[in-house]
Predicted model as a PDB file, atoms N, CA, C, CB and O in Angstrom, pLDDT in the B-factor column:
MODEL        1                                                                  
ATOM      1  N   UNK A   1      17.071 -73.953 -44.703  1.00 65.00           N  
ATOM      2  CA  UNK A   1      18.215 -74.432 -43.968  1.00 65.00           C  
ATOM      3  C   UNK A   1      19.503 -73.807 -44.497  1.00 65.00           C  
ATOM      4  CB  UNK A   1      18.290 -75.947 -44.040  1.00 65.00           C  
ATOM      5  O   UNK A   1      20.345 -73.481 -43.660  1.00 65.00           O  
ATOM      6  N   UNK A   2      19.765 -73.592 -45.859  1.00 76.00           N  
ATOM      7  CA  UNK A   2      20.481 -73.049 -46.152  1.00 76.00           C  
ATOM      8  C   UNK A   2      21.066 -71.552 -45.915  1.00 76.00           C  
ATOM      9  CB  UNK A   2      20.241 -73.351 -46.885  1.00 76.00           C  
ATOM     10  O   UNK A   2      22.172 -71.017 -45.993  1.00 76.00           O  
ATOM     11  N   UNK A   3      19.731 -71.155 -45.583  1.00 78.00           N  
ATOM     12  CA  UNK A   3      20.107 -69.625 -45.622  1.00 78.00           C  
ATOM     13  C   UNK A   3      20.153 -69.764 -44.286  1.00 78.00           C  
ATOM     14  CB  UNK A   3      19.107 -68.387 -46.295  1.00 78.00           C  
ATOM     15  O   UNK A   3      20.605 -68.687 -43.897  1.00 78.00           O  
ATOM     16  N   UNK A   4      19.933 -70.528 -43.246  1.00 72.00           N  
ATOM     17  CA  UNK A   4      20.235 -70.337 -41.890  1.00 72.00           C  
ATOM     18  C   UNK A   4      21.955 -70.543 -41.582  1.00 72.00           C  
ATOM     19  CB  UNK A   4      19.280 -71.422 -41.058  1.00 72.00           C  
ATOM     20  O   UNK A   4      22.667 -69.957 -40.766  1.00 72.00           O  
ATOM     21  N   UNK A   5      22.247 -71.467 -42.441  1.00 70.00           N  
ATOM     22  CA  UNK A   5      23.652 -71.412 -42.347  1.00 70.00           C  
ATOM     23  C   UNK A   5      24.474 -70.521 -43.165  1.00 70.00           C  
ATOM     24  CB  UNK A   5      24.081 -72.577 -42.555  1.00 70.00           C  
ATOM     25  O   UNK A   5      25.664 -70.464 -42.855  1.00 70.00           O  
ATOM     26  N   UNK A   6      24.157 -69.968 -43.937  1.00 74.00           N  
ATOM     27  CA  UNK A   6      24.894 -68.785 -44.232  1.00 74.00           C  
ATOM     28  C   UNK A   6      24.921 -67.307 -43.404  1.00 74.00           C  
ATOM     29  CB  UNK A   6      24.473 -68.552 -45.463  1.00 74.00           C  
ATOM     30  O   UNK A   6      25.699 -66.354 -43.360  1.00 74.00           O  
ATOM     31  N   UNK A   7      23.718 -67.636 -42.816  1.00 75.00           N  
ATOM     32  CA  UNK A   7      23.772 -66.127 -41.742  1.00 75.00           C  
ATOM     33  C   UNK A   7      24.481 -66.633 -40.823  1.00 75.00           C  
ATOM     34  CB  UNK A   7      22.296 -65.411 -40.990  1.00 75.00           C  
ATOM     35  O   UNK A   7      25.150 -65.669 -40.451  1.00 75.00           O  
ATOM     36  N   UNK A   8      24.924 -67.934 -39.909  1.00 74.00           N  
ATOM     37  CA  UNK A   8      25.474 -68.080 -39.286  1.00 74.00           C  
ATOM     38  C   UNK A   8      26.864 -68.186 -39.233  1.00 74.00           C  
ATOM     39  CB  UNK A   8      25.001 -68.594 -39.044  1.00 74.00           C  
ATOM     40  O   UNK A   8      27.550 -68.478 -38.254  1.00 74.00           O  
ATOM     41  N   UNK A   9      27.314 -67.856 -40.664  1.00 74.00           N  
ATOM     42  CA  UNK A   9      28.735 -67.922 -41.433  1.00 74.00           C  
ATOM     43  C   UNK A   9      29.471 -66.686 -41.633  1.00 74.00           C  
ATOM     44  CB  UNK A   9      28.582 -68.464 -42.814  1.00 74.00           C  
ATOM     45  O   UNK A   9      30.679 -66.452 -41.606  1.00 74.00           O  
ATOM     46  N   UNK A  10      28.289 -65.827 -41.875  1.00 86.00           N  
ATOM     47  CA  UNK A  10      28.651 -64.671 -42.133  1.00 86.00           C  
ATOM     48  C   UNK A  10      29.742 -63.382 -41.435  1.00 86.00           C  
ATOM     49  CB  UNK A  10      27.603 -64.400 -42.192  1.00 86.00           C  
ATOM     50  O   UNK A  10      30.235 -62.481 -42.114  1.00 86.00           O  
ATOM     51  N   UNK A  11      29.933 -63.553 -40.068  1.00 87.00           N  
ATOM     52  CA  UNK A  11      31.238 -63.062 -39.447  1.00 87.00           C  
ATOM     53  C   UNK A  11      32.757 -63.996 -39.628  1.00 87.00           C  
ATOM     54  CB  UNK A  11      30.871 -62.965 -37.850  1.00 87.00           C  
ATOM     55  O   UNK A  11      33.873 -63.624 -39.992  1.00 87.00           O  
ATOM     56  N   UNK A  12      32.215 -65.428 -39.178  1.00 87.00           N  
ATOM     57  CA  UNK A  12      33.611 -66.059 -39.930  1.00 87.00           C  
ATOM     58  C   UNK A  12      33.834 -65.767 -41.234  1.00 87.00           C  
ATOM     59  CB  UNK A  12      33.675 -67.537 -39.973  1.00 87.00           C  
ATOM     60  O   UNK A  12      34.916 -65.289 -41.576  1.00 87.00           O  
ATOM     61  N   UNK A  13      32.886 -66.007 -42.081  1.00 85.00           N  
ATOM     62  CA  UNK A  13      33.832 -66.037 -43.384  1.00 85.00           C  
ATOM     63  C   UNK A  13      34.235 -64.687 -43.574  1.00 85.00           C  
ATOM     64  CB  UNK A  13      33.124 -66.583 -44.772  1.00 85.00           C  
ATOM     65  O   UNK A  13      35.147 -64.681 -44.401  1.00 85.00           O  
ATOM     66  N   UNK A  14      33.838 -63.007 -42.995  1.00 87.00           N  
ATOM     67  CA  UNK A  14      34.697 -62.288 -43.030  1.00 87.00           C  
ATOM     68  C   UNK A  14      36.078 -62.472 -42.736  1.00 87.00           C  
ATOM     69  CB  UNK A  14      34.319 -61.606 -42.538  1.00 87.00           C  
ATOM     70  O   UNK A  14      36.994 -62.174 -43.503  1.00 87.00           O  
ATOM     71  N   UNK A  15      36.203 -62.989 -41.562  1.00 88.00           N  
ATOM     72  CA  UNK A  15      37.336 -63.125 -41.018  1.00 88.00           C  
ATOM     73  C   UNK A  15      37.996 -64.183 -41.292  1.00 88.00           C  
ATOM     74  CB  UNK A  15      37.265 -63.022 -39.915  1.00 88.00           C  
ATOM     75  O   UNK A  15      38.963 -64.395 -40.562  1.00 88.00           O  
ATOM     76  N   UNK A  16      37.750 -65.049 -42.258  1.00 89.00           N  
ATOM     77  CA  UNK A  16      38.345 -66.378 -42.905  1.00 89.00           C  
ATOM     78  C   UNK A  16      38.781 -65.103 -44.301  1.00 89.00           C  
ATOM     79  CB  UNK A  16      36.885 -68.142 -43.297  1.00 89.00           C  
ATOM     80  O   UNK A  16      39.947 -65.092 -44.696  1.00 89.00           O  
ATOM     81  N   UNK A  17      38.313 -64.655 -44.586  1.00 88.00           N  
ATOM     82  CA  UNK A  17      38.621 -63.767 -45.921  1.00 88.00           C  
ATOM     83  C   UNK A  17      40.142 -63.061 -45.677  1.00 88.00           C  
ATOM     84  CB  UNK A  17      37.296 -62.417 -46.151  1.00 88.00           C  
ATOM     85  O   UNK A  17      40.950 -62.769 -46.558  1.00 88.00           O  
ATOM     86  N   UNK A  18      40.254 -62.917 -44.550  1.00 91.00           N  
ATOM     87  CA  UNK A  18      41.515 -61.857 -44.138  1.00 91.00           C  
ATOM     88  C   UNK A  18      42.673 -62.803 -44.109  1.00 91.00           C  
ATOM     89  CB  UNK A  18      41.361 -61.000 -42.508  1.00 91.00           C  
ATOM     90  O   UNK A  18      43.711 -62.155 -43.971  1.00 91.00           O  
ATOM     91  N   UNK A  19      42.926 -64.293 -44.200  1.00 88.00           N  
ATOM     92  CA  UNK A  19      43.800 -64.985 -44.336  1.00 88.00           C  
ATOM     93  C   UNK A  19      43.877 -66.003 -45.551  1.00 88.00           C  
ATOM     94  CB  UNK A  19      43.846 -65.441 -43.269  1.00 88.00           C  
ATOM     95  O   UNK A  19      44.971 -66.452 -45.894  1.00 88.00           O  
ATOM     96  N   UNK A  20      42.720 -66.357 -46.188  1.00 91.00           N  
ATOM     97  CA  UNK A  20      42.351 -67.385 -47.021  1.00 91.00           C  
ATOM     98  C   UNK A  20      41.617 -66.782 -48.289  1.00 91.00           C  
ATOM     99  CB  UNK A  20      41.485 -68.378 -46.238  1.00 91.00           C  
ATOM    100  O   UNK A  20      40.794 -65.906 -48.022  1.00 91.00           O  
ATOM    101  N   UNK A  21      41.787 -67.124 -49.699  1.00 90.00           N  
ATOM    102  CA  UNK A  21      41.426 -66.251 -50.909  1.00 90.00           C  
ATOM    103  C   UNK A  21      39.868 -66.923 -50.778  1.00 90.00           C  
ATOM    104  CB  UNK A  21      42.470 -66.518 -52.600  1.00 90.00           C  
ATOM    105  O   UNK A  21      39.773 -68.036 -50.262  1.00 90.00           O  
ATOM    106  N   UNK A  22      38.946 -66.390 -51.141  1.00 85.00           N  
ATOM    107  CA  UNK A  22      37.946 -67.098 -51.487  1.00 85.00           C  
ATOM    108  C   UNK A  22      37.606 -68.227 -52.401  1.00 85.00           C  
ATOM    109  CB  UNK A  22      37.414 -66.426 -51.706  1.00 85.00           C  
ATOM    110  O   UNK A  22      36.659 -69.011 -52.341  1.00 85.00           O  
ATOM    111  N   UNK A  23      38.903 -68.111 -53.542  1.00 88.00           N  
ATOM    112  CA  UNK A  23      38.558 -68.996 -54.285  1.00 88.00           C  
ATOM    113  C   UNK A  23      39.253 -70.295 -54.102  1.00 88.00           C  
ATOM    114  CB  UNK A  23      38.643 -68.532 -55.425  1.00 88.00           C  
ATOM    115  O   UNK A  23      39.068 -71.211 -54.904  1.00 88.00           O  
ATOM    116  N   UNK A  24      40.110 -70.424 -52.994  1.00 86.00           N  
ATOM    117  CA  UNK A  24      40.344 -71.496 -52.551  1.00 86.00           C  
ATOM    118  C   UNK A  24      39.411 -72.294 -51.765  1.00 86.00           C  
ATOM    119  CB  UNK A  24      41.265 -71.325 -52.033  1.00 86.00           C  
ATOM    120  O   UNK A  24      38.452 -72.000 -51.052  1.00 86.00           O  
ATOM    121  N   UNK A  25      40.034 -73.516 -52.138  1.00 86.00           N  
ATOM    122  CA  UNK A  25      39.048 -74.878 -51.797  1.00 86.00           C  
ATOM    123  C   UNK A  25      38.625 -75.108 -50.363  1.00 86.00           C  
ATOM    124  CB  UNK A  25      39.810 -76.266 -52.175  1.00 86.00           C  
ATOM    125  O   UNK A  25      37.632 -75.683 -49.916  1.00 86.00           O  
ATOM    126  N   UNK A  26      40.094 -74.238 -49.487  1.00 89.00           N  
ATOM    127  CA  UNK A  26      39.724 -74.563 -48.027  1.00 89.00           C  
ATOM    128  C   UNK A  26      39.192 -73.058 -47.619  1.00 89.00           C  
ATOM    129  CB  UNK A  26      41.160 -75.197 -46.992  1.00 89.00           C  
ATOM    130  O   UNK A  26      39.633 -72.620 -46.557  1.00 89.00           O  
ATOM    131  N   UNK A  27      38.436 -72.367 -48.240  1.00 89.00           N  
ATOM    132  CA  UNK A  27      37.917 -71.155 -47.392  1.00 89.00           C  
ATOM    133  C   UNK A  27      36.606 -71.316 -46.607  1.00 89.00           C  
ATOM    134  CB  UNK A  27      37.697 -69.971 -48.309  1.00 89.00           C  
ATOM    135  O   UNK A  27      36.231 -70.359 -45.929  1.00 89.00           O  
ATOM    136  N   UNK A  28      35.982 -72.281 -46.635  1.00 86.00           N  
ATOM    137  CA  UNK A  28      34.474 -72.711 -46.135  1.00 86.00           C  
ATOM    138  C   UNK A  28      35.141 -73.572 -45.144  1.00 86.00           C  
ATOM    139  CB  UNK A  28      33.253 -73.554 -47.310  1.00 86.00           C  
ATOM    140  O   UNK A  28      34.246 -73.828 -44.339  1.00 86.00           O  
ATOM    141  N   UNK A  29      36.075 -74.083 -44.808  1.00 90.00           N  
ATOM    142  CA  UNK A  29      36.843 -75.182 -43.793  1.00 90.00           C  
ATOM    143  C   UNK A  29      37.032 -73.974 -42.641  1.00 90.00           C  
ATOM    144  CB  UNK A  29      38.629 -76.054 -44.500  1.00 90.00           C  
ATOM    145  O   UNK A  29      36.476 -73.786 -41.559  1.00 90.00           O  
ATOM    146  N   UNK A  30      37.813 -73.425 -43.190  1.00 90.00           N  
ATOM    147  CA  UNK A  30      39.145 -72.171 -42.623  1.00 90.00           C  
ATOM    148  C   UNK A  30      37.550 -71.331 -42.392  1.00 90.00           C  
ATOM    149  CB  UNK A  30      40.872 -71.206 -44.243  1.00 90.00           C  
ATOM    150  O   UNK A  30      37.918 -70.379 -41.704  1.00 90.00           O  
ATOM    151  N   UNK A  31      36.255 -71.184 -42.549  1.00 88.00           N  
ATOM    152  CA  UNK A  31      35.313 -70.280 -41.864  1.00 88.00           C  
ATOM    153  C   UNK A  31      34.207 -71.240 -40.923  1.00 88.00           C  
ATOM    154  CB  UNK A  31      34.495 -69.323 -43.093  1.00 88.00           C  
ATOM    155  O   UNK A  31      33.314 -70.828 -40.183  1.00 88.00           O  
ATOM    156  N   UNK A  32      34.575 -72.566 -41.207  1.00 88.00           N  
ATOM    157  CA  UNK A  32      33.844 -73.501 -39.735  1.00 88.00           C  
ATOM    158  C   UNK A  32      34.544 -73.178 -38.953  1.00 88.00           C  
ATOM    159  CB  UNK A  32      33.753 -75.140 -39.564  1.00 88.00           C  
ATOM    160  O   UNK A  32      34.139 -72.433 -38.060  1.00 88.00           O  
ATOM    161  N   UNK A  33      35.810 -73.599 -38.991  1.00 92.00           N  
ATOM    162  CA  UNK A  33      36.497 -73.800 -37.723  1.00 92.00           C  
ATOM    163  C   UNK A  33      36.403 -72.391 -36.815  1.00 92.00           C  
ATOM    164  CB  UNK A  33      38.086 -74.242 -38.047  1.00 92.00           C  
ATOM    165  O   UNK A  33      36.051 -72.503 -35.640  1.00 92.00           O  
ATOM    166  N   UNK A  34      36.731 -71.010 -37.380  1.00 92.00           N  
ATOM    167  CA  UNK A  34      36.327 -69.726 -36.868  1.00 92.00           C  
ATOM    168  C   UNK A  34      35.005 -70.025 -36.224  1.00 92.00           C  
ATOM    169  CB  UNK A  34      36.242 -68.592 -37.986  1.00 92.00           C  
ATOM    170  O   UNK A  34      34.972 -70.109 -34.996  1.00 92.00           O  
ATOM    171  N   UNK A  35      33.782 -70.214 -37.014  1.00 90.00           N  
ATOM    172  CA  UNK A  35      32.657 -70.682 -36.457  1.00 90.00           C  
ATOM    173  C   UNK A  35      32.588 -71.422 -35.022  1.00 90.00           C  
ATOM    174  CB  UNK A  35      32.206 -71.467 -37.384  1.00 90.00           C  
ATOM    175  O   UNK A  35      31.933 -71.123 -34.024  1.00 90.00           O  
ATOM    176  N   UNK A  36      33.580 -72.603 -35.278  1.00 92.00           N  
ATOM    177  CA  UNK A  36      33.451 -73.218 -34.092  1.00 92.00           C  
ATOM    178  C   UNK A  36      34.548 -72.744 -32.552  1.00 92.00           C  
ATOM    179  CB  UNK A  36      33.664 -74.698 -34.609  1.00 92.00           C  
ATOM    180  O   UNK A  36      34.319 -73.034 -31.378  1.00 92.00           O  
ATOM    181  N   UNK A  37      35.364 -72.195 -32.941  1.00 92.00           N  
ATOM    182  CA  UNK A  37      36.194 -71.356 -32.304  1.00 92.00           C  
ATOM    183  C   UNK A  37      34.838 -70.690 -31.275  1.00 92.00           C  
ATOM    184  CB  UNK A  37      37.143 -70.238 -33.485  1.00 92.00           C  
ATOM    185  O   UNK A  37      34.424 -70.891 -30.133  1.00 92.00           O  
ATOM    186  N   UNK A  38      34.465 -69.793 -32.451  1.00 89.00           N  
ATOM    187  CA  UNK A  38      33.369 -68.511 -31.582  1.00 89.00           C  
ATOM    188  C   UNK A  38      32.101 -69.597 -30.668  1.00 89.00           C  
ATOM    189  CB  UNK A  38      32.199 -67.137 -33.223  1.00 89.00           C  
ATOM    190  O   UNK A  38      31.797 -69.301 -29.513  1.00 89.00           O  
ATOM    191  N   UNK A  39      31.658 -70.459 -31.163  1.00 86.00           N  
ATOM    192  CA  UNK A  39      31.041 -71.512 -30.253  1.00 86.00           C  
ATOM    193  C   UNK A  39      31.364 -71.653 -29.083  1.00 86.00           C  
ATOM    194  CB  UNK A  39      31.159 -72.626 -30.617  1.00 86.00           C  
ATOM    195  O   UNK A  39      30.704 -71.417 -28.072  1.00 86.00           O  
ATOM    196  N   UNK A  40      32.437 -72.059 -29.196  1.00 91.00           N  
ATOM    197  CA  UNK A  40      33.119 -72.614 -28.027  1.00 91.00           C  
ATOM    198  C   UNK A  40      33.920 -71.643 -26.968  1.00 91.00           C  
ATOM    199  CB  UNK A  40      34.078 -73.580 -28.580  1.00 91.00           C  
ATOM    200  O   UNK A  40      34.439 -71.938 -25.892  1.00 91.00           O  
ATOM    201  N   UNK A  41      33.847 -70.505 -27.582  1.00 88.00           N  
ATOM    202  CA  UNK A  41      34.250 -69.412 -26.520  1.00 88.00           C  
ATOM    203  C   UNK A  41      33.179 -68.954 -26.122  1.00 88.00           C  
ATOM    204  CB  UNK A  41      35.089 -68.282 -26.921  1.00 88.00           C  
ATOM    205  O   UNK A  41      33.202 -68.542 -24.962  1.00 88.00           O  
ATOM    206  N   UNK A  42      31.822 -68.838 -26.900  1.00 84.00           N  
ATOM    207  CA  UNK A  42      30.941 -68.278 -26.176  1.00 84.00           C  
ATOM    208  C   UNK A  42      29.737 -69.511 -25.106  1.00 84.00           C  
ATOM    209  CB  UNK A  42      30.223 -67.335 -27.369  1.00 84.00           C  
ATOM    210  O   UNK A  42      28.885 -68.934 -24.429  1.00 84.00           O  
ATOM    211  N   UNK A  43      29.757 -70.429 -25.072  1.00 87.00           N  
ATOM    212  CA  UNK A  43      29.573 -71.355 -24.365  1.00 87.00           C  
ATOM    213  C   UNK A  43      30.866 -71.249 -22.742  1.00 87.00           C  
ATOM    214  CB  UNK A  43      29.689 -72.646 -25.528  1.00 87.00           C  
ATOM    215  O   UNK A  43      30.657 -71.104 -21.537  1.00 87.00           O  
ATOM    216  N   UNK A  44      32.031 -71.398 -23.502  1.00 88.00           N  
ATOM    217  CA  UNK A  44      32.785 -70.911 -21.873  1.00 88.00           C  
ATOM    218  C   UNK A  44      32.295 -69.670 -21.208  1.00 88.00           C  
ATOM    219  CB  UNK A  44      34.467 -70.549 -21.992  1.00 88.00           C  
ATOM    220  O   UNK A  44      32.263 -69.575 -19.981  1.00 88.00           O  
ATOM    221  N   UNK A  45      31.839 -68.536 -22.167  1.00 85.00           N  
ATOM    222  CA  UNK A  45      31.397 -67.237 -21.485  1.00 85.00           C  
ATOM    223  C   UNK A  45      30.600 -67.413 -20.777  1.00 85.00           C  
ATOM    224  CB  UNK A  45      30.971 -66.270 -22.129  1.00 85.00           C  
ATOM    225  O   UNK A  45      30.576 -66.919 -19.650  1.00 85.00           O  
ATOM    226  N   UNK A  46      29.270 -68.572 -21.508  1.00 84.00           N  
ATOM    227  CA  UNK A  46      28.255 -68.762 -20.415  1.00 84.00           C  
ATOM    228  C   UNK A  46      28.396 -69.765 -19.151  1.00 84.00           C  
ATOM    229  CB  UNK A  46      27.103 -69.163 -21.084  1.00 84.00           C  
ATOM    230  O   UNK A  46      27.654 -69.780 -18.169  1.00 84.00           O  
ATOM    231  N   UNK A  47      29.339 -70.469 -19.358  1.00 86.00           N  
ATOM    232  CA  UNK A  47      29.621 -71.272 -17.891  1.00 86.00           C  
ATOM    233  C   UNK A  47      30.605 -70.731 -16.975  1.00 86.00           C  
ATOM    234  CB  UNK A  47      30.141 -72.711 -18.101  1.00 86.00           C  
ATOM    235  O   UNK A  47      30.599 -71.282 -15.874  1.00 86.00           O  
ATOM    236  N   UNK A  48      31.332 -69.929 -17.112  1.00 84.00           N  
ATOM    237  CA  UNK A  48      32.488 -69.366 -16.442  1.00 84.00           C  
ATOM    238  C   UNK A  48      32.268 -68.113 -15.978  1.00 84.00           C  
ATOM    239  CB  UNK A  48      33.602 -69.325 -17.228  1.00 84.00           C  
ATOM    240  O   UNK A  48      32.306 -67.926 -14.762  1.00 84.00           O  
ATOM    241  N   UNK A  49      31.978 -66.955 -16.944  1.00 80.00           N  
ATOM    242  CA  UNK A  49      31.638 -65.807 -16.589  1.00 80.00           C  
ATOM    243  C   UNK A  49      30.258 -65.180 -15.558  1.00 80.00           C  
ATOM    244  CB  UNK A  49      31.630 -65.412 -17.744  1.00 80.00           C  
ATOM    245  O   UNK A  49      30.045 -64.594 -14.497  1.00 80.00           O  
ATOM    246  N   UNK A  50      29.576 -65.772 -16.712  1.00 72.00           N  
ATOM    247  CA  UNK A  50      28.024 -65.225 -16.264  1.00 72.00           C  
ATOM    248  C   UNK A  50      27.951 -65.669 -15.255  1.00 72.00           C  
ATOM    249  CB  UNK A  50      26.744 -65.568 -16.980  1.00 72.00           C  
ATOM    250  O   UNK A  50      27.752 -64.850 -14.358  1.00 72.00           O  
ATOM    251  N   UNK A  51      28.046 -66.905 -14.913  1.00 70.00           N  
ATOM    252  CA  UNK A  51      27.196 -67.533 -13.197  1.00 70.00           C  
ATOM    253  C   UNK A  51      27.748 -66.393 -12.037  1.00 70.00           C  
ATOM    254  CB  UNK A  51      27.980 -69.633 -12.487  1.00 70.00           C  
ATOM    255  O   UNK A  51      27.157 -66.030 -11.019  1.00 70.00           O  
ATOM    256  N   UNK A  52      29.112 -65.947 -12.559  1.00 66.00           N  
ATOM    257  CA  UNK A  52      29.795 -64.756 -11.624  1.00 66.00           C  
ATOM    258  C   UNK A  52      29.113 -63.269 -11.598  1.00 66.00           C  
ATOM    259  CB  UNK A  52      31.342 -64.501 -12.173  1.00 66.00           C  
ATOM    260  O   UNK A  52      29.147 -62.450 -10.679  1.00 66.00           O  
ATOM    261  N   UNK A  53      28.509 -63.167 -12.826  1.00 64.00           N  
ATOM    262  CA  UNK A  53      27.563 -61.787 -12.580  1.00 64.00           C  
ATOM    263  C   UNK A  53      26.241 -62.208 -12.262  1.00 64.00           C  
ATOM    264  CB  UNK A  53      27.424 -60.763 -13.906  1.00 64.00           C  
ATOM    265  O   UNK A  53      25.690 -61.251 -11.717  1.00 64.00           O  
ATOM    266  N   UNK A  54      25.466 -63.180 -12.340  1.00 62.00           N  
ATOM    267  CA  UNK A  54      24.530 -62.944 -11.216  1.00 62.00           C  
ATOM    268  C   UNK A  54      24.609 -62.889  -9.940  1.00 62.00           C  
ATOM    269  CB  UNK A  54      23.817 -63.588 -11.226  1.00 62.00           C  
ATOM    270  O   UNK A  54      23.511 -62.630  -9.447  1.00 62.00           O  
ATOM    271  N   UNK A  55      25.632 -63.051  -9.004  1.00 58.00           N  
ATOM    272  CA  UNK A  55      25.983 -63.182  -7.671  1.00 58.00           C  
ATOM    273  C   UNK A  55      25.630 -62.066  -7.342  1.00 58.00           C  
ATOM    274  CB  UNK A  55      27.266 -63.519  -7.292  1.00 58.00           C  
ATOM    275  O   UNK A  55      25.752 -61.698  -6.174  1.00 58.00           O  
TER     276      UNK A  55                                                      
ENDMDL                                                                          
END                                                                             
């Protein structure tokens, strides 16, 4: 389980790295929320976009 959530971390916390030091306390916060960001845009992709390219 663990290592499933670290592969799933692994583009946010790049991109949590580019604003937040690692050794701060909120860098695993500051790489959910990225996480959930990308969730939630790619869930709109699939209800908004796609149904328009199968037509």
């Amino acid at each position: 389980m663990f290592l499933l959530a670290r592969l799933f971390l692994i583009v946010p916390s790049l991109i949590a790295g580019w604003f937040v030091a690692e050794d701060d306390v909120a860098y695993w916060v500051v790489a959910f929320a990225i996480a959930l960001v990308f969730v939630v845009l790619t869930i709109a992709f699939e209800l908004y976009v796609r149904p328009r390219l199968r037509r």
